[in-house]
C-alpha positions as CSV (number, residue, x, y, z in Angstrom):
1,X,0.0,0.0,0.0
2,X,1.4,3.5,-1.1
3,X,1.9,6.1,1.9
4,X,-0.7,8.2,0.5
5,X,-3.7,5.5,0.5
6,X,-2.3,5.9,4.5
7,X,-2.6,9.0,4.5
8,X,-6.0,9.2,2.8
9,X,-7.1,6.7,5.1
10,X,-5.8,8.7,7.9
11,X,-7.7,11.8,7.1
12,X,-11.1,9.9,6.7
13,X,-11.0,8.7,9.8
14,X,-10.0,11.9,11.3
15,X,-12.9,13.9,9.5
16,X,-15.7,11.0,10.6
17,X,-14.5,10.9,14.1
18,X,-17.2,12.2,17.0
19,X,-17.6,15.3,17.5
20,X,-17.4,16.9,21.3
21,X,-18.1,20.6,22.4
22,X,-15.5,23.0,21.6
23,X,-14.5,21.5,18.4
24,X,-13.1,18.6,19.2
25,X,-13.4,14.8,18.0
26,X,-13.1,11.7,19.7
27,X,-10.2,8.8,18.2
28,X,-9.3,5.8,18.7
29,X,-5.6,5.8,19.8
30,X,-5.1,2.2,18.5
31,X,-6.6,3.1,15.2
32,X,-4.3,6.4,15.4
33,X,-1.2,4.0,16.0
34,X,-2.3,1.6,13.7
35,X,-2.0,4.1,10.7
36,X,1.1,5.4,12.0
37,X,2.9,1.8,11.8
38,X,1.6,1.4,8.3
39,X,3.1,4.8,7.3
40,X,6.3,3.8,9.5
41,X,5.9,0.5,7.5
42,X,5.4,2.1,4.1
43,X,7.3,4.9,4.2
44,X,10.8,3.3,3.7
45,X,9.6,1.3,0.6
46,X,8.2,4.5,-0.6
47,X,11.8,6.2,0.4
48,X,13.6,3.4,-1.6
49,X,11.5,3.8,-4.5
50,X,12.1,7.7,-4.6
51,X,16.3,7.0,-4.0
52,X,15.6,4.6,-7.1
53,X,13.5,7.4,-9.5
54,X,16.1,9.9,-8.3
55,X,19.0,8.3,-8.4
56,X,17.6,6.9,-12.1
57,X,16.8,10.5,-12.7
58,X,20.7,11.5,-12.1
59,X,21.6,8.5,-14.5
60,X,19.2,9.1,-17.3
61,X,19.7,13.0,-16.9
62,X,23.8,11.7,-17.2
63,X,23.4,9.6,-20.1
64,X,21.3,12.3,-22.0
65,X,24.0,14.9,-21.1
66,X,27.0,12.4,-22.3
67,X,24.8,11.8,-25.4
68,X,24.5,15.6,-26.2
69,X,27.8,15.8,-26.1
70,X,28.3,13.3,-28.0
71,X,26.6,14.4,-30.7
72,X,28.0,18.3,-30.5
73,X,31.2,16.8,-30.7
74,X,30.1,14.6,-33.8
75,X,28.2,17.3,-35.2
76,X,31.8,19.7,-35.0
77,X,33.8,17.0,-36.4
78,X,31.6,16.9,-39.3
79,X,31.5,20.3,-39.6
80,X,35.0,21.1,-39.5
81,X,35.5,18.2,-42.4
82,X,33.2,20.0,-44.6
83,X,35.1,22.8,-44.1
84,X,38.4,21.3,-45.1
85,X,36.6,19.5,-47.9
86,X,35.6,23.2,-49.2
87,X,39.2,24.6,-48.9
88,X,40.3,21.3,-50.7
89,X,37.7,22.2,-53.7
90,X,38.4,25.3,-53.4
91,X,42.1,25.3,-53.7
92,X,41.7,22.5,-56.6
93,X,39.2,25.3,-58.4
94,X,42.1,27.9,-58.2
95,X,44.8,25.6,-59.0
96,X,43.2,24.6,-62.0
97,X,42.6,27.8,-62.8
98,X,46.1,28.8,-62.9
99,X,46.7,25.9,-64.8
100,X,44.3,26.7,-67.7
101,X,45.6,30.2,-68.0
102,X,49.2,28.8,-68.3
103,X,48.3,26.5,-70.4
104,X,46.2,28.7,-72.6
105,X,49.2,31.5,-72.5
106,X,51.8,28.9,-73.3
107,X,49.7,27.7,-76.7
108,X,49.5,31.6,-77.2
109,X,52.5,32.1,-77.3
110,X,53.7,28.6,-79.5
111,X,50.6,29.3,-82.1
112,X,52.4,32.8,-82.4
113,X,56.1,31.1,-82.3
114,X,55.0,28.9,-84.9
115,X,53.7,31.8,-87.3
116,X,56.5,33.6,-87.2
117,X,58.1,30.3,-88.4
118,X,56.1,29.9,-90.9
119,X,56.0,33.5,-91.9
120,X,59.9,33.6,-92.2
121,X,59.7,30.3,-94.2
122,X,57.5,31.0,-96.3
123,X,59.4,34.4,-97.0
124,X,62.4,33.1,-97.7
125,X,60.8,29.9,-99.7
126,X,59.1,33.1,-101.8
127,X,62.9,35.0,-102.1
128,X,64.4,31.1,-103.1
129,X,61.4,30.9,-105.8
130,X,62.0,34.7,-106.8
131,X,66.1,33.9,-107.1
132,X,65.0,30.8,-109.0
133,X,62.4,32.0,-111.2
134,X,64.9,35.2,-112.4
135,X,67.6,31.8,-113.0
136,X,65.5,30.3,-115.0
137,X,64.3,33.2,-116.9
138,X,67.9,34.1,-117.6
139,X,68.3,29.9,-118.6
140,X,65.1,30.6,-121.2
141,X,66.8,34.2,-122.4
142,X,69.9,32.3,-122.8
143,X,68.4,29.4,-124.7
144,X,66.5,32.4,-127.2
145,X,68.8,32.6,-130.5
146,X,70.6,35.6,-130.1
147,X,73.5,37.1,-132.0
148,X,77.0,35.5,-132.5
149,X,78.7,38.1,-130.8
150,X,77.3,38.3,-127.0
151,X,77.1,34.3,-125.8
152,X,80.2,34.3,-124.0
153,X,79.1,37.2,-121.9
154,X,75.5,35.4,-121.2
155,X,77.4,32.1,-120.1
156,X,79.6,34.3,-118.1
157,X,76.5,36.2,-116.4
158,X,74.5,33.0,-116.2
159,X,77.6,31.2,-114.3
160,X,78.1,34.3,-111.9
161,X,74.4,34.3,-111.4
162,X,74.3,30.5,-110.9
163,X,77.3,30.7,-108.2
164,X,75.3,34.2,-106.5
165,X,71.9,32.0,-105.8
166,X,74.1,28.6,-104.5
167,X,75.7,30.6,-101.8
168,X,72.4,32.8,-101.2
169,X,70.5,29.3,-100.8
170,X,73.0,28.3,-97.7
171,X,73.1,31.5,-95.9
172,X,69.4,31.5,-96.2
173,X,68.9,28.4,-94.9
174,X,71.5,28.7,-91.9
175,X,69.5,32.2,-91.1
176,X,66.3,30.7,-91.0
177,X,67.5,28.0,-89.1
178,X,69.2,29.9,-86.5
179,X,66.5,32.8,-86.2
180,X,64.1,29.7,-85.4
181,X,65.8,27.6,-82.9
């Protein structure tokens, strides 16, 4: 029995006692007594179960606490993770970044070496073909039937001429070389 059904008891009996002059009631003592050993007798199992709630209370309330802590702990773990995952990505992003533009300025700048190659090839290809074309249109004028008296001058101009475009096709080729490497 709980100390309060004792205590409820208690009261009844109190309230239905006989009334006296001057406001008083009549008890029996032994009834009086008896609920008093059955609150004496209840009370410690009622004490117990109290030390039990509150000492569970104290152990729930510490295994709640110990959880929350757990999980703020967790949760700033995670946190700072995601954090260094995003200064990862973002360092990748920039890195790459300054790759691309290196990259991009470096075939710039070959696309523009290159043309300049090409350009200076090509003009001295057109100078060789210009050298050449004049050689052979000095072959054709030579070949044209001309008077007796002027072909040894022509062989001699077409020899000098000859010997001017083999040595002008070497330095030609050593400049374009060396302007390129």
């Amino acid at each position: 029995m709980s100390i309060y059904r004792v205590i409820d008891r208690l009261e009844t009996y109190v309230r239905e006692g006989t009334w006296v002059p001057f406001g008083h009631r009549i008890l029996s003592e032994e009834r009086l007594v008896e609920y008093i050993e059955k609150m004496r007798s209840t009370l410690p199992e009622e004490v117990g179960r109290a030390k039990v709630i509150a000492t569970n209370k104290d152990r729930v309330i510490r295994d709640a606490q110990e959880k929350a802590q757990q999980i703020v702990t967790e949760a700033v773990a995670q946190k700072n993770e995601l954090v260094e995952q995003e200064d990862v990505l973002k360092q990748a992003r920039t890195t790459a970044e300054i790759v691309l533009r290196e990259a991009e300025e470096k075939a710039r700048r070959i696309r523009a070496g290159a043309d300049s190659y090409a350009a200076a090839v090509l003009a001295d290809l057109e100078a060789r073909l210009a050298t050449a074309l004049g050689s052979v249109q000095k072959g054709q004028e030579a070949l044209r039937p001309r008077p007796q008296g002027s072909a040894p001058v022509a062989d001699a101009a077409a020899k000098s001429k000859r010997a001017a475009f083999d040595a002008l096709d070497e330095a030609t080729v050593r400049e374009a070389v060396e302007v390129h490497t």
